[in-house]
Every structure is written in structure tokens, then in C-alpha cells.
N, C-alpha and C positions, 0 to 999 in steps of 0.2 A: 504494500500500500504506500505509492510514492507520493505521501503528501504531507502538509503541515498545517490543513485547516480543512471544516469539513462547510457543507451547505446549510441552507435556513437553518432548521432546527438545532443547531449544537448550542446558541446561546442560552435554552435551557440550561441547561447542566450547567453551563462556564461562568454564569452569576447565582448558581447555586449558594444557598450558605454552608451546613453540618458542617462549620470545622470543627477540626478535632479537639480535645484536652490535651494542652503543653506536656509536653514528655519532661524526663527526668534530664539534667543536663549532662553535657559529655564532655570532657576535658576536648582542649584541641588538639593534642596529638591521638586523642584515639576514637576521632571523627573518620579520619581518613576518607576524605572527600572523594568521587570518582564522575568523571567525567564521558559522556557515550558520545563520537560525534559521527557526523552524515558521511564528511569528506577527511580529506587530511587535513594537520596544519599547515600544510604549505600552499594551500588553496589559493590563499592572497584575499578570501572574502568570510563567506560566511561562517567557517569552522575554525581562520586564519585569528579573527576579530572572539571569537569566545572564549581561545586558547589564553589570547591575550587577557582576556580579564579573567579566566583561570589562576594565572602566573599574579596576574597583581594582586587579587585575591589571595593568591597562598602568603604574596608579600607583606600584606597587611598582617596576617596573625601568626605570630613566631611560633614555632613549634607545631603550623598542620602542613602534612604533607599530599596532596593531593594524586593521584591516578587517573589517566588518560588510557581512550581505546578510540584509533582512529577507522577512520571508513567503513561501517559496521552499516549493513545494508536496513531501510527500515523494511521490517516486517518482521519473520520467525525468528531470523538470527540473531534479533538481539537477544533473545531470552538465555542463552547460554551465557552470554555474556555477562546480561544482571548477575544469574545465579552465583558465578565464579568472582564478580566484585565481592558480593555478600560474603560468600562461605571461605574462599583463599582471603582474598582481600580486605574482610572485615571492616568492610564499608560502612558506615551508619548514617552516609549522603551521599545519595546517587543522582546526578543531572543530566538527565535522558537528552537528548539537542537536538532533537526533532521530528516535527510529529506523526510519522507514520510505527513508532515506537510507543506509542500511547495505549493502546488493548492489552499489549502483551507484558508494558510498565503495571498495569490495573491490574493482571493475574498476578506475575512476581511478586507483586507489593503485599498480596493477601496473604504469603508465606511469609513474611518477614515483616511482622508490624512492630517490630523496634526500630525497623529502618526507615528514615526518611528520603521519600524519593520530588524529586522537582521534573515536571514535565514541561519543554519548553516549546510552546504556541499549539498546547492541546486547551483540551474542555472539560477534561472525565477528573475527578477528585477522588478522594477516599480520607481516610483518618489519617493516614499516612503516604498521601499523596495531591501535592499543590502542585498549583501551574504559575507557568511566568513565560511573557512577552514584552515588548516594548511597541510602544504608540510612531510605530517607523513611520506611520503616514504624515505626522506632523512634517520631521524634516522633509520628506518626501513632496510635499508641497512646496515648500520653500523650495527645492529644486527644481520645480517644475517653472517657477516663476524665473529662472536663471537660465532656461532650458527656453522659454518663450521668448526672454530678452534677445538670446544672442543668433535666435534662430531668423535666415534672410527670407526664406522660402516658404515658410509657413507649415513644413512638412516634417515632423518630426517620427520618430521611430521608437519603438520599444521593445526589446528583448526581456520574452516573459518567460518565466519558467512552467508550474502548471496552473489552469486554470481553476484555483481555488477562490476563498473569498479573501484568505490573506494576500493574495498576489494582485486580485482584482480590484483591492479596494487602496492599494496602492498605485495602480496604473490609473486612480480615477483621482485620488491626491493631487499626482504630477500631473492630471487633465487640467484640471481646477486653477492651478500653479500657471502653468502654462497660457488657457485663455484668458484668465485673470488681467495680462500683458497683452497678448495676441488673439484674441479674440476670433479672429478667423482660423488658426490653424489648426491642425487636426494630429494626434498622437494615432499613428499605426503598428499594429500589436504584431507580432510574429511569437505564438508560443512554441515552446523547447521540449515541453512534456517530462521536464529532467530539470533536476535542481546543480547538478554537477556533469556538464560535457564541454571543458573548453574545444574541441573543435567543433561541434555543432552552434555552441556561442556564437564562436568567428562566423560561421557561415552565415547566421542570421543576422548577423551586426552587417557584413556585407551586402546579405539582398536588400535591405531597409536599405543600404546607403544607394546601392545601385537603383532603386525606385526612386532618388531625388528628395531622401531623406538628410538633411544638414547639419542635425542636430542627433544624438541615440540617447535613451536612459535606457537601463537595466533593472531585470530580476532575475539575477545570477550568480552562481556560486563565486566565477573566477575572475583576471583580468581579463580575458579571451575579447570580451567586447571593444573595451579599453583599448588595446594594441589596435585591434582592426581599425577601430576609429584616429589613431596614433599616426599606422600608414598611409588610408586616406586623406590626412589633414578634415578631419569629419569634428564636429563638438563634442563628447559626450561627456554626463553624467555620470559618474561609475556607481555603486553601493557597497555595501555590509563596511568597507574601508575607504581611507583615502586610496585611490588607485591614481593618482598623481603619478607615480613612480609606472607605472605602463601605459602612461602619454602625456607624458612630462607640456608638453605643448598643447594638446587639444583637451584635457582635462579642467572641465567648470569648476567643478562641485561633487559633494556626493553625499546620502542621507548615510549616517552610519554609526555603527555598535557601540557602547561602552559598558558591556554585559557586566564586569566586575560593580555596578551601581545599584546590579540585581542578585549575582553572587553573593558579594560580602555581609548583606544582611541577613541574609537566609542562614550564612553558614555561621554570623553572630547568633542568630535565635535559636539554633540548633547548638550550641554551645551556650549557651544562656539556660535551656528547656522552656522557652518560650513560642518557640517555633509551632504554628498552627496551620492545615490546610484551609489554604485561600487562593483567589485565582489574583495573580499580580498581574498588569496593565499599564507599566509606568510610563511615561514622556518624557520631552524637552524637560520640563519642571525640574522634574527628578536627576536628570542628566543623565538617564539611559538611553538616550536616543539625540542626536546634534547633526548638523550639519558641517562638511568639513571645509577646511579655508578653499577660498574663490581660485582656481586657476588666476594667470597674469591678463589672459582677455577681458576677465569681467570687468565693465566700463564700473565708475563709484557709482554714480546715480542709480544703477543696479544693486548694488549693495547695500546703498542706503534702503533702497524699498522693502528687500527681503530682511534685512536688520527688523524695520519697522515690525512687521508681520510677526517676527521671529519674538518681536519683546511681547506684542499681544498675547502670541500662543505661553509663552513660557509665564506671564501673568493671571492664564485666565482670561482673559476679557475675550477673547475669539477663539474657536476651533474651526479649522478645516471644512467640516462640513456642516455649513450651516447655509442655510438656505437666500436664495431662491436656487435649487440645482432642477436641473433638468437631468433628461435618458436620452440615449442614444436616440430615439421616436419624438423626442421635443415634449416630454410628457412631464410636468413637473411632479420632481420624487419629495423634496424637500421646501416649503413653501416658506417666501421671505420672511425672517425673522425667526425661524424654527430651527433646530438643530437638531443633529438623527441622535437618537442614543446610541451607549454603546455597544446591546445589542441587537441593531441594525446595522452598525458600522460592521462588526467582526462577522455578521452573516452576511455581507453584501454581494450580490451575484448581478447584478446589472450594472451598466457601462454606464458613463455619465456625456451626456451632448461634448463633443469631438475627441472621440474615440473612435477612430476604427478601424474594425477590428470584430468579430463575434468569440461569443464562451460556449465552443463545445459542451454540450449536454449528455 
């Protein structure tokens, strides 16, 4: 099951309450944290950027030592892998990193309810199992709006991984972002159906450019898009990291990670025995989720705008989607002055007016 978010119905469960009664505390050397992740850390993105706040995380508390497993397919195979944290590794925190690891996280977890597990961008809880995400849409917006500045053509591109509502409702942030500036132009989707294939990446960063696309963002694991857009002299957006460094010249912007904001608390309250199952959802606010420095293109007056925006969202006074929005059909979803909740955001399955692009069903 290659995915990391499911359709309408999950926000049920994902604002659910039961959490559980605080456990007993654990020294922190014998938490021994353990880490599951999609890809490698050499990815350069989304496994790249976790490790990292992994490492900070271990920086922060003297004496825990953490454990990594990399490229671990989502579906059956991770279950061997939890059990062997557990029972060799005497795990008492397990950070599953993504979500098609989430059913067989909720079997494991009912064999071992001294251990606390974190599921990261599922829905399903238990006594001994919470979830955690970050509000990527926010930055994700503000790039969009850096993506509409610097875009001549009005044609802009997107490299999507799978068509879920986490992927979807981030291609409608950067839509938002986007017409906000330019108002005529239109984000075109190419999905990957794969959250990790730098050559399939390349290939689709290329057809968008070859369609007379000027500008690319991304929903993908590696640089692969970044580079293509590097050797075309093309704009892009990178994600999960700064990907500066694989197009040092055509790199804007990029929404991205600072997972250690979401880490270290968890693994303070789990050393505390404070620690309870809850679905965490942090933002800008929090500092789990920012925006990285502007490429050398972006004009100031560009920066001044997204500043702007950037201090609303991180005060509160404005989110993302808030209304008047349109659908792809000119049908308004969100009527001036109103704001979607947040579960309608995390189930979102429809395109928002200039996108195009459709979501396989």
C-alpha cells in the first residue's frame, strides 16, 4: 500500500480523542528510540530531512541513543522489522515514517503496549499509538506565490507523487500561491504513482518542461526534478529540503522539514511518562514546517509579499484556505470569509480553479 494518506472518510478516526493514561517514565538511555524510513538517507529529501532531525534530536538529550532502518518497503515488510526493534533492540519508541506502514504499526503495537509507537501522516491511534504531520501546505503556499512571480508564461508544472489527499491538497496550496500573483496561469500535474524514483522524477520534470512549462514544483522524494530543471535553465521549487545545492542557479524556494520540532517533544514526554496518544498537526507557528531562503533570482518586492503572508500565517490571522476558493468546474468549495476545517483540508480530493491536471479514481 504505497501511500501516506487515505480518502474522505479517515478524518474520522484522525480527530478522534481516547488518549491514553501517561505511562511510567523511562530514563533516556533506555528509551532507545528507533527510526523506520521509506527511502534512504541519502535521498536528499524526504527520508534525507527526518534523519536530520533524528540526529538533532539524539543531540539534544545526552545519553539517548537512537536506531535507524532504511528503505523498508510500506506494506508486510515492515512488521519484521517493528518486531526485531522491540524484542533485539528494546525499543520503547518507534517512529514508523510513513504511511502505508500504519495497519500493520496498529497490529504490532497490540503486542507490545509498553511501547510507544508514532505514526507519521496516518489517522488510526490506539493507547499506544499517536500520529504526527506537519501543516506543509502552509509553506507550500508561500511557494506557490514565488513560483507565480517569477513564472513569464503563465504555465507552470508539477511533479506529483500519488494521488492522495496529502499530495492533493498541497498541489492546491501552491495553486492558491500561485494565482494569488498570476491569476491566469495554470499548475499542470504529471503524477509518478511513487514517492521515490529519481529517474522517473527526471523524466516528468522534462515532459512539463518540454510542454512550455517555465517554472516546476515538486512532490518528491529526491533532487531528480531539481537537476532537470538545473540543465534546462527551467525555475523550480524543490521540497522536503533546500535543494539549492542540485540547481544552484534555477532554485527559488522550497517548502520544507524541520521534523526534530516534532521529534524532541514526543521523545521529552516519553521520558517524562507524560506522553499520550494524540494526532499532532503542527505548522509554521511551531517551526515544523518553513520555507527555505529565496534563490538569487527572486526580485525583493517578491519577498516582501511572501514575508507578508508568511507573518499572517505564523500569527494566526490567515490560513491558506480560506475562502472565496473555487474547483476545477468554477464551483465555489469555500465561500468568502469561511475557512475549510481541518478535517476537510486533510481529506481533500478535489482540484482547486487552475489546476490541470485530473485525480485518478
Amino acid at each position: 500500500m504505497k501511500k501516506r494518506g487515505l480518502f474522505i472518510f479517515m478524518l474520522c478516526v484522525f480527530l478522534a480523542a481516547g488518549a491514553a493514561v501517561a505511562a511510567e517514565p523511562i530514563p533516556l538511555e533506555k528509551i532507545n528510540p528507533s527510526y523506520i524510513y521509506i527511502g534512504p538517507v541519502g535521498d536528499g529529501g524526504w527520508t534525507y530531512m527526518q534523519d536530520a532531525g533524528r540526529e538533532k534530536t539524539d543531540k539534544d538529550f545526552p545519553g539517548l541513543k537512537s536506531t535507524i532502518v532504511e528503505s523498508v518497503p510500506e506494506g508486510p515488510a515492515v512488521v519484521p522489522v517493528l518486531e526485531k526493534l522491540v524484542r533485539q533492540g528494546k525499543s520503547k519508541l518507534i517512529f514508523a515514517c510513513s504511511f502505508g506502514y500504519m495497519d500493520f504499526v496498529m497490529d504490532v503495537a497490540k503486542k507490545y503496549p509498553d511501547v510507544t509507537f508514532m505514526h507519521v501522516s496516518g489517522y488510526k491511534r490506539a493507547d499506544n499509538v499517536g500520529t504526527l504531520f506537519g501543516r506543509m501546505y502552509q509553506p507550500r503556499y508561500l511557494s506557490g506565490l514565488v513560483a507565480g512571480s517569477m513564472s513569464k508564461s503563465g504555465n507552470i508544472g508539477y511533479v506529483a507523487a500519488h494521488p492522495i489527499p496529502e499530495v492533493i491538497r498541497m498541489i492546491n496550496a501552491f495553486t492558491l500561491g500561485v494565482r494569488k500573483v498570476n491569476p491566469k496561469a495554470t499548475v499542470k500535474v504529471i503524477w509518478l504513482f511513487s514517492w521515490f524514483d529519481p529517474g522517473k522524477e527526471k523524466e516528468a520534470a522534462k515532459a512539463l518542461i518540454d510542454a512550455g512549462c517555465d517554472v516546476l514544483g515538486m512532490h518528491a522524494d529526491t533532487g531528480a526534478v531539481a537537476q532537470a530543471c538545473e540543465e534546462a535553465k527551467v525555475y523550480v521549487v524543490g521540497y522536503n529540503n533546500d535543494m539549492s545545492k542540485y540547481a544552484p542557479t534555477m532554485h527559488i524556494t522550497a517548502p520544507i522539514w524541520n521534523w526534530e520540532k516534532m521529534f524532541a517533544p514526543i521523545v521529552q514526554q516519553v521520558a517524562d511518562g507524560t506522553w499520550k496518544s494524540e494526532a499532532i498537526w503542527a505548522g509554521m507557528k511551531e517551526g515544523a514546517v518553513e520555507l527555505a531562503p529565496f534563490g538569487p533570482a527572486v526580485p525583493e518586492d517578491v519577498r516582501k509579499q511572501v514575508m507578508d503572508d508568511q507573518e499572517k500565517i505564523v500569527k494566526g490571522e490567515w490560513d491558506v484556505f480560506t475562502g472565496p476558493i473555487k474547483d476545477q468546474k468554477g464551483e465555489v468549495r469555500v465561500k468568502e470569509g469561511e475557512s475549510m476545517s481541518d478535517s476537510d483540508i486533510w481529506s481533500m480530493n478535489w482540484f482547486v480553479e487552475g489546476v490541470s491536471g485530473e485525480i485518478p479514481r
